[in-house]
Legacy VTK file of the C-alpha trace (Angstrom):
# vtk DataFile Version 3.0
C-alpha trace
ASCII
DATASET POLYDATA
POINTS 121 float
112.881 145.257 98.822
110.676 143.666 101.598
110.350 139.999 102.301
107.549 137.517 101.847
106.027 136.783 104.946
106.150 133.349 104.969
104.128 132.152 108.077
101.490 129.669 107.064
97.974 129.642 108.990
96.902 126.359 109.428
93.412 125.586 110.072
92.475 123.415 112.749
90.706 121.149 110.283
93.900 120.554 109.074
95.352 118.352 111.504
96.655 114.888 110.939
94.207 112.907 111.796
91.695 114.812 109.724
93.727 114.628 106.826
94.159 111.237 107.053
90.653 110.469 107.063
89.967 112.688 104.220
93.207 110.960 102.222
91.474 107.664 102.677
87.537 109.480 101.390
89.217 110.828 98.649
91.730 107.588 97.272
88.280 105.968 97.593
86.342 108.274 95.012
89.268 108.224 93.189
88.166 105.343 91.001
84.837 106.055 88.659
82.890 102.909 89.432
82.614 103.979 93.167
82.503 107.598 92.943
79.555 106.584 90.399
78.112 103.926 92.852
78.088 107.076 95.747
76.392 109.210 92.880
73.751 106.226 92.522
73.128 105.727 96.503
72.821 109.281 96.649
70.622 109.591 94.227
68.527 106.416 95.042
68.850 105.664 98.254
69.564 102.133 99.924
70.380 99.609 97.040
71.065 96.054 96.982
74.013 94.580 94.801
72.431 93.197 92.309
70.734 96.553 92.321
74.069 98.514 91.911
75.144 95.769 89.087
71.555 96.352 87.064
72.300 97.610 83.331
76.405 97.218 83.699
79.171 94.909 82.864
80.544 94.788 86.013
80.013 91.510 88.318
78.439 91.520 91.859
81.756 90.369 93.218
83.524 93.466 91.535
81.009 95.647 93.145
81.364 94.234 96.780
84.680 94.788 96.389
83.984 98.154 96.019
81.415 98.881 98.516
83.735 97.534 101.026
86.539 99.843 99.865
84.002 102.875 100.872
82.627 101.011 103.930
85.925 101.232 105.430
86.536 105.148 103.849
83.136 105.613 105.570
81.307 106.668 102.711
78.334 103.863 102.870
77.240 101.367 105.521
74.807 98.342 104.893
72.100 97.602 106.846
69.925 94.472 106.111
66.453 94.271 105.527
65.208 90.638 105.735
67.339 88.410 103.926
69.085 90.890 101.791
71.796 93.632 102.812
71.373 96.963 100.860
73.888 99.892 100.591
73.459 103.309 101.512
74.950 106.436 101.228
76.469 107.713 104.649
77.366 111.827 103.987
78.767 112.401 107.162
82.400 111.460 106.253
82.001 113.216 103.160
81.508 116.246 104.865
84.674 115.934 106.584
86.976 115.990 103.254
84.468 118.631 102.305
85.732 120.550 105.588
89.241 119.759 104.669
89.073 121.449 100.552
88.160 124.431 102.306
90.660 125.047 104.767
93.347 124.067 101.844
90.977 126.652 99.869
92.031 129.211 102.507
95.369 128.306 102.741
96.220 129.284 99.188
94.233 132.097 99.353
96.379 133.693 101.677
99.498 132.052 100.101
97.943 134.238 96.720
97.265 137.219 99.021
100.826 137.364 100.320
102.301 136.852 96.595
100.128 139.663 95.352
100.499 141.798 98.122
104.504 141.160 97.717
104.233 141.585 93.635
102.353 145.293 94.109
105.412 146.431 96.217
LINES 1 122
121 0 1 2 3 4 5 6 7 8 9 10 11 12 13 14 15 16 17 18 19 20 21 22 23 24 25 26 27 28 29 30 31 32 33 34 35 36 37 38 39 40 41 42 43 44 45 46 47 48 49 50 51 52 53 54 55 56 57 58 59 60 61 62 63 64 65 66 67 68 69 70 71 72 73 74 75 76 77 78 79 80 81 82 83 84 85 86 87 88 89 90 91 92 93 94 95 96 97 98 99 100 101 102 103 104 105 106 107 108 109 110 111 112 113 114 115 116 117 118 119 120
């Protein structure tokens, strides 16, 4: 009966750093209001708050609360235009935890290679 070969690849997207960056992208879409306030920047473009609050129950302080929760995950940056700040998407981070699903993508993969190569034997 042979053995499993248990070595791991590991990407070099996977590193810690990396990860951790992605961790904090991910906790951050984790809740629905901001994962659907990225889906509305995306989708619109800049916004202002009161923008973002238009048509919901949920109070201007609620949403700065959140747009500062994916400010610092790096998801959206505000920029000012006069006298009032709008909100925009920022996809660059995004595409970072995107980088990151795929090399864990891989890695089981090959984990489910290696368990059905071992299972045929």
């Amino acid at each position: 009966m042979s053995t499993v070969d248990r070595r791991v690849t590991k990407p070099s997207a996977l590193k810690v750093p990396v990860l951790r960056k992605s961790a904090s992208i991910f906790a951050a879409l984790g809740d629905e209001t901001r994962l659907r306030m990225v889906a509305a920047l995306c989708a619109g473009g800049a916004m202002s708050i009161a923008q973002l609050t238009a048509g919901t129950d949920i109070t201007r302080q609620a949403v700065t609360k959140h747009l500062l929760v994916l400010a610092e995950a790096g998801l959206v940056r505000d920029v000012k235009q006069g006298r009032e700040r709008l909100w925009e998407f920022e996809p660059s981070h995004l595409e970072e935890a995107r980088r990151s699903l795929e090399a864990i993508a891989l890695q089981w993969d090959q984990a489910l290679a290696r368990l059905k190569s071992f299972v045929e034997k």
